[in-house]
C-alpha positions in Angstrom: -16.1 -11.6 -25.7 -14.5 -12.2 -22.2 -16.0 -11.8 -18.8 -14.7 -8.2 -18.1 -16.3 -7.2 -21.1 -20.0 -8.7 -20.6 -19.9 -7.3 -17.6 -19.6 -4.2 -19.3 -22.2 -5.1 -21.8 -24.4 -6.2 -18.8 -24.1 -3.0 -17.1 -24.9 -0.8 -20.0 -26.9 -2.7 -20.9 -28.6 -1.9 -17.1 -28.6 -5.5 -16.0 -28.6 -5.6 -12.1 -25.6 -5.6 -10.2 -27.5 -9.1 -8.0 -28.8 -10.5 -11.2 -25.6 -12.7 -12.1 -22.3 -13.6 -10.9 -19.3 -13.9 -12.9 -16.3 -15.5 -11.4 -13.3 -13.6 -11.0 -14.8 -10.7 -12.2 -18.1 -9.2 -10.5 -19.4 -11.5 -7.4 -21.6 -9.5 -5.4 -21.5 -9.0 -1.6 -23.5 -9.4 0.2 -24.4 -12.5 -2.3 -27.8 -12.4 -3.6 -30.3 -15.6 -2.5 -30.8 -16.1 -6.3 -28.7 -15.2 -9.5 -27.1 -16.3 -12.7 -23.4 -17.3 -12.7 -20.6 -17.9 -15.0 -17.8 -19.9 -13.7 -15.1 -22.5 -14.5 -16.5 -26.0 -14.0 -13.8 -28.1 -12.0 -12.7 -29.9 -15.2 -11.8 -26.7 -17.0 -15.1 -26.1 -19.2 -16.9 -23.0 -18.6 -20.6 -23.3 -17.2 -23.6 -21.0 -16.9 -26.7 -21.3 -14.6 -28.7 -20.3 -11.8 -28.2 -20.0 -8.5 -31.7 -20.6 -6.5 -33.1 -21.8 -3.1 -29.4 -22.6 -1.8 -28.3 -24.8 -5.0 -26.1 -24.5 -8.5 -27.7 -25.5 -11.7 -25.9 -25.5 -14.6 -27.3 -24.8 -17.6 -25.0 -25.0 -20.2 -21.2 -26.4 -20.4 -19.2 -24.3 -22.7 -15.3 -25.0 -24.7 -14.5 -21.3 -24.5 -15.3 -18.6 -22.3 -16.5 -16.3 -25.3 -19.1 -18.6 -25.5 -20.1 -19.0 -22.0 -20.3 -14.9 -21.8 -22.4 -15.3 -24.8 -24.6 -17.4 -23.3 -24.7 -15.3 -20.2 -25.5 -12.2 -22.1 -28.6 -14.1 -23.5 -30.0 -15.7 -20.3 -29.9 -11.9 -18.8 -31.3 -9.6 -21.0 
């Protein structure tokens, strides 16, 4: 799975459009004060979280990006 298709599977599966943000691919505007995120970490590994009260926390660091929209799928639904 790639991170155009969990956002499909979020959306059908009727996740919030403000629950999460994936990078590159659905980053709400106006941004949400608090939501879950998928990005790539600065040294290339892929890193799920929460955004809350103003600051990142990364859950999980991830080798592939199938497995950080894995990991996404589970923390939102």
């Amino acid at each position: 799975m790639n991170r155009r298709e969990v956002r499909a599977a979020l959306s059908a599966a009727g996740v919030a459009d403000g629950y999460y943000r994936i990078e590159g691919v659905h980053e709400p505007v106006p941004t949400p004060p608090d939501f879950l995120f998928l990005r790539k970490g600065p040294d290339g590994a892929w890193e799920t979280g929460a955004y809350e009260h103003g600051a990142y926390e990364v859950m999980a660091r991830h080798t592939s990006e199938s497995k950080a929209c894995a990991h996404l799928l589970l923390l939102a639904t």
